[in-house]
N, C-alpha and C positions, 0 to 999 in steps of 0.2 A: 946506948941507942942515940947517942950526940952523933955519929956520923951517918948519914943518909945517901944511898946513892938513887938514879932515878933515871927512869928508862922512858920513854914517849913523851915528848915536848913539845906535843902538839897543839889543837883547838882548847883540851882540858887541861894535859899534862904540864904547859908551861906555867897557868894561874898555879895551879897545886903544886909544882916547884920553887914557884913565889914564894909564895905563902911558908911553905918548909924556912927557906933561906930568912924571911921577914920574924918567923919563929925563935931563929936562934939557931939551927940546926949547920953543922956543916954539911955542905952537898957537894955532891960530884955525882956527872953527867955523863949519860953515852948516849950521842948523837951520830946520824952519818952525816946531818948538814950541818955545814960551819953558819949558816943564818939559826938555825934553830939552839944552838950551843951558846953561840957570841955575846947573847945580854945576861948570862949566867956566867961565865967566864968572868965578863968586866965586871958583873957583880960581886965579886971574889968565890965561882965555885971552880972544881978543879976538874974539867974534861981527862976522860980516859978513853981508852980505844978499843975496848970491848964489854961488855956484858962482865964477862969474866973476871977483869979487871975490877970491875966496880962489886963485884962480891968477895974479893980480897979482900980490899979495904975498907968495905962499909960494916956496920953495924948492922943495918938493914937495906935493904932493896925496897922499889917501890917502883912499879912495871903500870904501865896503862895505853897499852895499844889496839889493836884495829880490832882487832880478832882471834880465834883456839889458832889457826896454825904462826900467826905472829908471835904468841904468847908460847908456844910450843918452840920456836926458834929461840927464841929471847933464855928462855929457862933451859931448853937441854939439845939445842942445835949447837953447831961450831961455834965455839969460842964464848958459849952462853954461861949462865951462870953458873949450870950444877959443877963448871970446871971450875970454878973458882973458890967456891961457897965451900966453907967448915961447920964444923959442930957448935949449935948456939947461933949459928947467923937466922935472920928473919927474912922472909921474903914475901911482901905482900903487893898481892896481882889486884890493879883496882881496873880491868878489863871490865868487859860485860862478854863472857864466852858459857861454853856449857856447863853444864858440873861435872859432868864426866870428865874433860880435858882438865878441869879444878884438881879433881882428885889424881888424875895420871902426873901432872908434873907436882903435888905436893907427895908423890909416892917417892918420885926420885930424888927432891931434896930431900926428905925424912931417911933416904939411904946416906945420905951422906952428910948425917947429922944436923940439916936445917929445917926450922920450922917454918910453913907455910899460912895466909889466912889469902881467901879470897874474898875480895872486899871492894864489890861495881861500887858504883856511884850513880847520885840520881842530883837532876838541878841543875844540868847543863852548864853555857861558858859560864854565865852572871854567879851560879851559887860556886863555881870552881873560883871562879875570883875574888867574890867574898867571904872565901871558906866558911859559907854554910849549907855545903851540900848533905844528902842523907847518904851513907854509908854503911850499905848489908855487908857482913861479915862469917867469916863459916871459918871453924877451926877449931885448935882446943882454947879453954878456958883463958888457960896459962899464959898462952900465944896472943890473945885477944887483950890480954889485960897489958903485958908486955909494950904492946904495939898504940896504947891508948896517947901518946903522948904525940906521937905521929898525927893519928887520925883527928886528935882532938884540932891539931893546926891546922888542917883542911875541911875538914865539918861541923858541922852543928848539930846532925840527929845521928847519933850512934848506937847501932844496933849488932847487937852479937845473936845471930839468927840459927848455930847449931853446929855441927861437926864442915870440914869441909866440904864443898858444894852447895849448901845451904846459903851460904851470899847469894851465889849465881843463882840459884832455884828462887828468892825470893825478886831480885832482880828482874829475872824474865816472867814473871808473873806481872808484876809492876808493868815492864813493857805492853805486855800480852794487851794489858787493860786499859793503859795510856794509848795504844796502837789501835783497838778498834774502837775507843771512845770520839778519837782523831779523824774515822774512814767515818762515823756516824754523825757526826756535825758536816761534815763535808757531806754526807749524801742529804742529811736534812734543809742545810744551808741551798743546796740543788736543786732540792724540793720543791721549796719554798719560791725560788726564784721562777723557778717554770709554772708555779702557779699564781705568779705575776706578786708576789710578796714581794715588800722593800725588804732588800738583804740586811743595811745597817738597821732595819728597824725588828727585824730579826732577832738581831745580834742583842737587841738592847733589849726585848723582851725574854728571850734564853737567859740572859746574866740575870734576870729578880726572880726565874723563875726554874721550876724543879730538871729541866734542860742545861742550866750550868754547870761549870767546873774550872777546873784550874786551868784546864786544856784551852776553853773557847774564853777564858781572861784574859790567859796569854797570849792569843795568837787569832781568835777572832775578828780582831779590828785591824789590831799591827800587823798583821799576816794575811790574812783572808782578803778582809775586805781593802787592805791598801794594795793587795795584785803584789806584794813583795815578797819574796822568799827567802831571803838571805837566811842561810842555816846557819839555826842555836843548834838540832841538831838533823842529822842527815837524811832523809827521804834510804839511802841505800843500809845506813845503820838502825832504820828502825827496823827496813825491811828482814834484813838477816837477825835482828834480836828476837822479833816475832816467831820468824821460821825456826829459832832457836825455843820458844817457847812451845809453838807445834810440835816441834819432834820430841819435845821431852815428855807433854800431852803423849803423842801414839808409844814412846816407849812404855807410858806408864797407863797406858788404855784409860785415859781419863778424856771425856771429849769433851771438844772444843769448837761447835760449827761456828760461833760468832769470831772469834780468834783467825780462826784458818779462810771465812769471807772475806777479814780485812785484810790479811795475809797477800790475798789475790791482790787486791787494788792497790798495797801498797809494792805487787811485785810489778803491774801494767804502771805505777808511777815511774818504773826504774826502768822499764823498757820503752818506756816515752822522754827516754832524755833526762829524770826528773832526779834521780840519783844523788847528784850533790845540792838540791836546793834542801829546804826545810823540808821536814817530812808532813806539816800539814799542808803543802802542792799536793796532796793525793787529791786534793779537792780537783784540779785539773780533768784528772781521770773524770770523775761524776762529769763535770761539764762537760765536757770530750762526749761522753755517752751520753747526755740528755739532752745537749745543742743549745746550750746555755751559757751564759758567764755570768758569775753571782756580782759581779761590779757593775753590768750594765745599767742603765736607769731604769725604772717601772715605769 
């Protein structure tokens, strides 16, 4: 497990590439942009030119992109990994996609002798660069115990949460709750302001009081009330994580009206332009619809 390859080098993927390479690990990379490749290269890892390529020669794979049909490319479109990949290789998806898609591409590497875990991530850029993110994992025992040496150099809470699909399924749960905790401070923060409450002073009675959370810590003041959005993480990926959590809800007839409310607001944030800013701009929406802005003076 010394050789590592690694797929998405993006907003997460390049900190947790870091980190790999800062571990000890040897890495090699599959990028299509030479800017996203370049400071791992000079770093001494070793670009290769396909998916496929990098499941020859690694030890393990480590995948973390957009999306099921990214992750469905990546693992068993042209030139992806099931061509490459033998018996004994590892290949661990730290996407955030469904479980069902979990389970179809760990069917077709298990045919060709490789083990799969699916293993989202939670903790955005900051915990991706300090490698202390929280890591759900779904697979077998073997797989999970295998792959600890990887995960260890990227996170801090490690959780083996069940067969695979079980990452994903507890991932989108997490979402679901982080996702309408997010659309309920924003409508409350909206509330508030149209009923002539001071916003920051809001903000400062919510944090000592049974209204708090990690959510309105993090992004109530830096985020809200400074009118700044700069995405930790996307207004368009929380949207599609939730809608991922709603369908798996009606698959499984379990309901969800609070989930599927925010679902909306978080889809009117993405049709309002709001897509790549942070995902708490839903707040926007609330103002938008109440004729408000929670920054203006009282």
């Amino acid at each position: 497990m010394q050789h590592v390859g690694f797929v998405g080098l993006g907003t997460m993927g390049r900190h947790m590439a870091r980190n790999l390479m800062k571990a000890g690990f040897r890495l090699s990379v599959f990028a299509r942009r030479d800017d996203a490749a370049r400071e791992f290269v000079e770093a001494g890892a070793e670009r290769v030119a396909t998916p496929a390529e990098l499941a020859r020669r690694c030890d393990a794979v480590v995948t973390i992109v957009t999306a099921d049909a990214q992750v469905r490319e990546v693992v068993c479109g042209a030139d992806g990994l099931i061509e490459g990949v033998s018996a004994g290789r590892l290949v661990l998806d730290m996407s955030t996609i469904g479980p069902g898609t979990a389970r179809d591409v760990a069917a077709a590497l298990r045919a060709k002798g490789a083990a799969f875990l699916d293993a989202p991530v939670s903790g955005g850029p900051w915990g991706a660069e300090a490698a202390t993110l929280a890591i759900m994992c779904g697979g077998a025992e073997a797989d999970y115990q295998r792959a600890l040496p990887i995960l260890r150099a990227l996170g801090k809470h490690l959780f083996h949460c069940g067969p695979v699909g079980a990452g994903q399924t507890v991932k989108l749960v997490n979402q679901m709750i982080g996702g309408g905790i997010m659309a309920l401070i924003a409508e409350g923060l909206t509330l508030a302001r149209k009923a002539g409450v001071d916003s920051a002073q809001m903000v400062d009675v919510l944090s000592v009081s049974s209204g708090n959370s990690s959510l309105l810590e993090a992004r109530g003041k830096k985020f809200i009330l400074a009118d700044s959005y700069v995405p930790g993480f996307m207004t368009e990926l929380m949207r599609k994580d939730m809608a991922l959590a709603v369908s798996l809800a009606q698959d499984l007839k379990s309901p969800t009206p609070v989930a599927a409310g925010a679902l909306q607001m978080f889809t009117a944030a993405l049709n309002q332009g709001l897509g790549e800013a942070d995902f708490s701009a839903v707040v926007k929406v609330y103002e938008q619809a109440a004729g408000v802005k929670i920054t203006d003076a009282g």
